[in-house]
C-alpha positions in Angstrom: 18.3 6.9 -0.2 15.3 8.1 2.0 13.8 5.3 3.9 10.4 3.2 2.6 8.4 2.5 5.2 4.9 0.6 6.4 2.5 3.3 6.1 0.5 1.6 9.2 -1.0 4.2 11.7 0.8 5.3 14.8 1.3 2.8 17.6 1.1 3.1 21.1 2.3 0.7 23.8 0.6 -0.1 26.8 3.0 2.0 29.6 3.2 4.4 27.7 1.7 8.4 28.7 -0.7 8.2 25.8 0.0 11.0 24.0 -2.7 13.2 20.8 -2.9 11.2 18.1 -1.6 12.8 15.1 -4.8 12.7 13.4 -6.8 14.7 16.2 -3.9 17.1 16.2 -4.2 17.7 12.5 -7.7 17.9 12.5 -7.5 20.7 15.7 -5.1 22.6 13.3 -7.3 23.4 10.6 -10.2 23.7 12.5 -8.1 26.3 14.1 -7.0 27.9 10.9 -10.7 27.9 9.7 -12.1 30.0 12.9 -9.0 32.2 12.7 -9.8 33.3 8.7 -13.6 33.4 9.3 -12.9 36.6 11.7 -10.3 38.0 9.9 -13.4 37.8 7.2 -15.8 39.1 9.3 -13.6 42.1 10.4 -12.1 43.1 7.3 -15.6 43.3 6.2 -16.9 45.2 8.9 -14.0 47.8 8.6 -14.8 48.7 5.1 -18.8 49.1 6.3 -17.2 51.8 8.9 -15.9 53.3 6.4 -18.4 53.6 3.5 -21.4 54.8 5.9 -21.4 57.9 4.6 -21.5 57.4 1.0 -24.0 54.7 1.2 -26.5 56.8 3.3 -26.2 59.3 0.7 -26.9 57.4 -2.5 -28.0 54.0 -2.0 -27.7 51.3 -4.9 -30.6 48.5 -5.3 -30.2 45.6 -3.2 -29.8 42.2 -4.6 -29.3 38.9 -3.0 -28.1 35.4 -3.6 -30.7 33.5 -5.3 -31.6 30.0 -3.7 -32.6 27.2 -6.3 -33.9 23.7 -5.5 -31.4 22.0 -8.0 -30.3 18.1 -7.1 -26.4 17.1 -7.0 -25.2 16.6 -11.3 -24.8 12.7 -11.1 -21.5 11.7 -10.6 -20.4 10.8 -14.0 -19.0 7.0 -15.5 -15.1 6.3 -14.4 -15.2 9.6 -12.4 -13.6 9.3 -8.7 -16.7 10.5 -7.0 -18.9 7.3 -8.9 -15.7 5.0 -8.0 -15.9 6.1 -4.1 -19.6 5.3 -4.2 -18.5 1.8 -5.5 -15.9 0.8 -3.5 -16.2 2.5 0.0 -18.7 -0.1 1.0 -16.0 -2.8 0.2 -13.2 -1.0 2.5 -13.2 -1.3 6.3 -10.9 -0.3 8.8 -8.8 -2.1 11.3 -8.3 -1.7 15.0 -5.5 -3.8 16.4 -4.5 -4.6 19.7 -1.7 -6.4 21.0 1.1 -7.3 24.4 3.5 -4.7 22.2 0.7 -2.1 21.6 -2.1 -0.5 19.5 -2.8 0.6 15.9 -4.8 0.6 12.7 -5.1 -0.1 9.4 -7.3 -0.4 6.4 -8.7 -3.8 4.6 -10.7 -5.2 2.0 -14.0 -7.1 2.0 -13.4 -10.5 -0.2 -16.8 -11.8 0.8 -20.5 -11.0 2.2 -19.9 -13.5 5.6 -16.7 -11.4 6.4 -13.3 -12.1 4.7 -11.0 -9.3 4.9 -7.9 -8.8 2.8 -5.0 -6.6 4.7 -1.0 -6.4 5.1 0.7 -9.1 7.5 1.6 -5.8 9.2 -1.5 -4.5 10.0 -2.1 -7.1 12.2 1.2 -8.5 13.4 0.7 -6.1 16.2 -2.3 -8.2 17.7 0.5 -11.0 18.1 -1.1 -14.7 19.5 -3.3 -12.7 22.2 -4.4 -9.7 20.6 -8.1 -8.1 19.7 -9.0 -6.7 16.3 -11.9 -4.8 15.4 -13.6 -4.3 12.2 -15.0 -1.0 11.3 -17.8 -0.6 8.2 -18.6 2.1 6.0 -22.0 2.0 7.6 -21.1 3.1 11.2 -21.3 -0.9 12.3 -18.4 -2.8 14.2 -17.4 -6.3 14.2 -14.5 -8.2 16.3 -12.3 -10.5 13.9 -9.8 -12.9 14.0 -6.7 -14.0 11.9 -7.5 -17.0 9.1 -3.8 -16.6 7.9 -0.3 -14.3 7.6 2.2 -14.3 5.0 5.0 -12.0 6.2 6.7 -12.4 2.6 4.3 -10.8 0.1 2.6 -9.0 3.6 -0.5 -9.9 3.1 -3.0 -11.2 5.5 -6.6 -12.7 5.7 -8.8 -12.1 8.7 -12.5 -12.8 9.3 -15.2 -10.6 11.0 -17.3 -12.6 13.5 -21.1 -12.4 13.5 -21.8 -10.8 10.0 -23.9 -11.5 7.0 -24.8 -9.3 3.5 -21.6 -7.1 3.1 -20.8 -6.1 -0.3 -17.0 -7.9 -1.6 -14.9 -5.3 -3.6 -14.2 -6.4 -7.3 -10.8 -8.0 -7.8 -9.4 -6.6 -11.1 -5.7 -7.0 -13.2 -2.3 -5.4 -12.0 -0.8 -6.6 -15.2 -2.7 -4.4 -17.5 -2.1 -1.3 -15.7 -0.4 1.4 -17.6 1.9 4.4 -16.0 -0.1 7.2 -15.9 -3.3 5.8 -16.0 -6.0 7.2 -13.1 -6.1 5.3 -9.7 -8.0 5.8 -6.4 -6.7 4.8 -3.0 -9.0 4.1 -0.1 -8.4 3.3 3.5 -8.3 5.1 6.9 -5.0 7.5 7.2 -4.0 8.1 10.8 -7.0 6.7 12.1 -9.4 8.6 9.4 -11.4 5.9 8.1 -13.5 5.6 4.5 -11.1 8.9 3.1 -10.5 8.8 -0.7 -7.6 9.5 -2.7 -6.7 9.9 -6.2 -3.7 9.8 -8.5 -2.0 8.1 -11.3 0.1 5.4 -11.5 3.6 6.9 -11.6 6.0 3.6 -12.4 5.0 -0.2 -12.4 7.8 -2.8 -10.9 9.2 -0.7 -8.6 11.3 -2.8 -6.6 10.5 -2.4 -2.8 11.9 -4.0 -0.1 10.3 -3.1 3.2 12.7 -5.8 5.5 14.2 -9.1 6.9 11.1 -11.1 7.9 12.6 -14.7 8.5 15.8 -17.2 8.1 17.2 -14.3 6.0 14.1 -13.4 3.7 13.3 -9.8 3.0 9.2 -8.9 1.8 10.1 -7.7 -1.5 7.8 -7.0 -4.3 7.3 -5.6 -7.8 4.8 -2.4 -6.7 2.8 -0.1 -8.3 3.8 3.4 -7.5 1.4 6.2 -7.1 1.3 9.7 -6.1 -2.6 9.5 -4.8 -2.0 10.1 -1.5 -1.1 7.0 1.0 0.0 8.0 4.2 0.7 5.9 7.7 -3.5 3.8 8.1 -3.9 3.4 4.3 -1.9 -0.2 4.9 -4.5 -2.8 3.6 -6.9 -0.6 1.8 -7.4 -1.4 -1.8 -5.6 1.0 -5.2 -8.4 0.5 -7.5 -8.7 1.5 -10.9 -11.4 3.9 -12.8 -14.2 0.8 -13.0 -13.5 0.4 -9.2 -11.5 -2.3 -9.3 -8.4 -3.5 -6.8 -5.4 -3.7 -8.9 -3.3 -3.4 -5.7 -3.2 -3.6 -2.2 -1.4 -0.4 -0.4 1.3 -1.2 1.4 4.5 1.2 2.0 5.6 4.8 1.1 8.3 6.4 0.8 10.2 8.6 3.0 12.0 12.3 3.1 12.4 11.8 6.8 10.8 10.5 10.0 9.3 14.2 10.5 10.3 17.6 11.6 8.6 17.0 15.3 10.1 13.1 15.2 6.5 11.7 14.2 5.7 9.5 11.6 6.1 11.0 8.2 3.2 11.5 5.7 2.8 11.5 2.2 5.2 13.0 -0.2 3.5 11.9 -3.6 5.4 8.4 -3.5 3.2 5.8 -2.2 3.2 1.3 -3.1 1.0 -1.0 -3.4 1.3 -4.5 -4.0 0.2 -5.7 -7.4 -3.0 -7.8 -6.9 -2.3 -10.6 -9.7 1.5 -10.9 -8.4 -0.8 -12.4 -4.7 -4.0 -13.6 -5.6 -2.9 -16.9 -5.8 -1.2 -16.9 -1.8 -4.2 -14.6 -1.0 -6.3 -18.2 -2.0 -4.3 -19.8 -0.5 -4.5 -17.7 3.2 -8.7 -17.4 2.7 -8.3 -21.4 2.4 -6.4 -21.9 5.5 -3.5 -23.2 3.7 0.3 -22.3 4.4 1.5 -19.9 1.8 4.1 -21.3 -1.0 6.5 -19.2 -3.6 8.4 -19.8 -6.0 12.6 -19.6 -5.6 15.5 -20.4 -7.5 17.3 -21.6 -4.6 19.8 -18.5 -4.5 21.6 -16.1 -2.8 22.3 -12.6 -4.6 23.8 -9.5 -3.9 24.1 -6.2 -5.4 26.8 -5.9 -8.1 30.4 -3.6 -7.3 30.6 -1.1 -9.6 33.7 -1.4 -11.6 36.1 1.8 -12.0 34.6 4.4 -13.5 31.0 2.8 -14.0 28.1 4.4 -11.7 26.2 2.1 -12.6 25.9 -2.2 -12.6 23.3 -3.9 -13.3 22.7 -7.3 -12.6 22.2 -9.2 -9.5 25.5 -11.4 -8.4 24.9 -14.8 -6.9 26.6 -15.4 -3.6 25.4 -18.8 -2.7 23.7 -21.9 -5.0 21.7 -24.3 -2.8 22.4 -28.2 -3.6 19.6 -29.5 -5.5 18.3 -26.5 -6.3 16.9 -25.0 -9.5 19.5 -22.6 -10.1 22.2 -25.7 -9.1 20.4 -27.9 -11.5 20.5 -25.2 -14.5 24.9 -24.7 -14.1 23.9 -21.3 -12.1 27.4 -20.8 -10.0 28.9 -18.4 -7.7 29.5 -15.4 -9.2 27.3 -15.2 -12.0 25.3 -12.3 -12.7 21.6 -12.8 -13.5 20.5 -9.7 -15.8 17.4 -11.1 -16.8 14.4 -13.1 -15.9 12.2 -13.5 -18.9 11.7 -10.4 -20.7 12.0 -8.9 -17.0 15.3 -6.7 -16.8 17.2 -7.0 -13.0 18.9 -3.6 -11.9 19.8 -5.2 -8.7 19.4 -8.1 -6.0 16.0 -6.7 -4.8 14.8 -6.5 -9.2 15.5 -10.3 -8.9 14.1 -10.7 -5.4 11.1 -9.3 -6.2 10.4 -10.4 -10.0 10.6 -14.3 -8.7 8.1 -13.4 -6.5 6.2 -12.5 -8.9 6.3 -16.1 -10.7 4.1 -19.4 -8.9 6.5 -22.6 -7.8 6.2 -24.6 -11.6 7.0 -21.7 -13.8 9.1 -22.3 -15.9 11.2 -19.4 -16.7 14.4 -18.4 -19.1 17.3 -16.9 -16.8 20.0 -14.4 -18.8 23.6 -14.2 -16.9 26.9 -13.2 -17.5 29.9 -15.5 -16.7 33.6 -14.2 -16.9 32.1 -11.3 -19.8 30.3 -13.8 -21.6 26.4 -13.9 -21.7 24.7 -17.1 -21.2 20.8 -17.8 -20.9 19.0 -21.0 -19.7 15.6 -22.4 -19.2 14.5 -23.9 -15.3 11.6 -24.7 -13.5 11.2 -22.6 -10.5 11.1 -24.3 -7.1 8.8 -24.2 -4.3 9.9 -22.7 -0.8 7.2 -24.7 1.3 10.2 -26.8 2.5 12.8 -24.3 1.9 14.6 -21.6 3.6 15.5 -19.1 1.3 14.5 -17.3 -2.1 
């Protein structure tokens, strides 16, 4: 399976020969391409004067020209992209980051008018404990910032800009309603290109993810929205909004055919991630208040499930480990057991039930679905809290 990786903008370390940025490059290119077909233009169309002298001198036609009208620009209509841009680029910044281990940038989200920016943990990891970052506005303006709080599980992160007043918060909307197919817009600043707008549809909801090992054996997994607007390595932070300019999601990851042709980072091949914004919202509180992150956890561990002879496909994930006094120990939940459902919430695989706990608050109560020796069970638990755990 092709890799899924951050979609954060290229990095560069300190010793390094700094080399083009990929963006500049790009940009070269078709500016390039644009002067080379505006001469072939120009000559083809002076070729085919050269020829046609003759008959033109010898019965001219009547002249006409292009006529020039004083019309305004058609008002962008309701729930078109153009009238969601104009709502929601003045809520999207973008974020330079510099660390011991190197530089990069991002995209974020303005959660209020003094300065609190919603982004990815991964953004901003690169700054480290002695880093700068810098804030970038739609308006041209520039702030330094600092970080108010990480959490490397969901990869979200809240940072303030220093020194600012009167900036316009984006409007949080609902993940949960969202509906594959329906019409989304992603904003951010792709390699480096800040306040560029892309649109799309949402192409699956739940999709599994799992972008990597973070701590003590934890992977950042989540249920995302996938999208084929275009998300490409910068976007990380910047908001997936709907058609009334809402965030439903914070973009995150994309997937990947390879690393490039020229070893580069790759771009955008139509499957881009986001993080579902009511699956956070409640750690994202939790970060703007200063607070340590929780989550909720069963107290597991899981593992894909063997496929038996014959069968491509198993579904379920297979618990490989119950911790003592733990909801799942508390509920009967042994070794071995296969958990197929959470809820109403089928589980394909270990990352499924990875990422649909997330999902849940510590205090949910929830009904699990299993299989034990062929036989299906179900039972109801309370989910746990990981603020003094080590595992999901």
């Amino acid at each position: 399976m092709p890799p899924i990786a951050y979609e954060r903008a290229t990095t560069t370390t300190p010793t390094a020969p700094k080399k083009p940025r990929r963006g500049a490059f790009a940009a070269s290119v078709v500016a390039a391409s644009l002067l080379v077909g505006a001469g072939a233009g120009v000559g083809g169309a002076a070729v085919w004067t050269t020829q046609h002298d003759a008959d033109r001198t010898s019965a001219s036609a009547p002249r006409s020209t292009s006529p020039v009208v004083d019309t305004p620009a058609a008002a962008s209509g309701d729930g078109s992209v153009e009238q969601v841009a104009q709502t929601v680029l003045p809520s999207v910044v973008k974020i330079d980051v510099a660390g011991p281990q190197g530089q990069g940038s991002g995209s974020g989200i303005i959660l209020s008018s003094d300065g609190q920016i919603l982004t990815n943990n991964h953004v901003v990891e690169l700054a480290g404990d002695s880093g700068e970052l810098e804030v970038s506005f739609n308006d041209g303006s520039h702030a330094k910032a600092k970080i108010v709080g990480t959490d490397p599980l969901t990869d979200t992160a809240v940072i303030q800009a220093e020194g600012v007043s009167g900036l316009t918060p984006a409007t949080i909307g609902s993940s949960d309603s969202l509906q594959v197919g329906q019409s989304v817009v992603a904003i951010g600043s792709p390699f480096g290109l800040d306040a560029t707008v892309t649109s799309g549809i949402v192409s699956a909801l739940n999709r599994p993810v799992n972008v990597g090992t973070v701590s003590q054996g934890n992977s950042t997994v989540y249920p995302a929205i996938q999208t084929d607007a275009a998300i490409n390595p910068g976007n990380s932070g910047g908001p997936l909004v709907d058609m009334n300019g809402h965030v439903v999601g914070i973009n995150a990851s994309i997937q990947t055919a390879s690393q490039g042709a020229t070893g580069g980072e790759p771009g955008s091949i139509g499957l881009g991630f986001a993080i579902p914004i009511d699956e956070v919202m409640p750690v994202i509180q939790q970060l703007e208040k200063g607070e340590t992150p929780t989550h909720a956890r069963l107290g597991i561990s899981v593992e894909n499930v063997a496929a038996g002879q014959g069968a491509l496909v198993t579904d379920g994930a297979k618990i490989s480990d119950v911790n003592a006094g733990s909801a799942a120990a508390d509920a009967g939940l042994k070794n071995g057991d296969v958990i197929t459902k959470v809820d109403d919430t089928l589980i394909t695989d270990a990352d499924s039930l990875v990422a649909t706990v997330r999902a849940y608050r510590p205090g949910d109560r929830v009904t699990i679905t299993y299989t034990r020796d062929g036989d299906e069970h179900t039972v109801s638990l309370t989910l746990d809290s990981d603020s003094s755990a080590t595992n999901s």
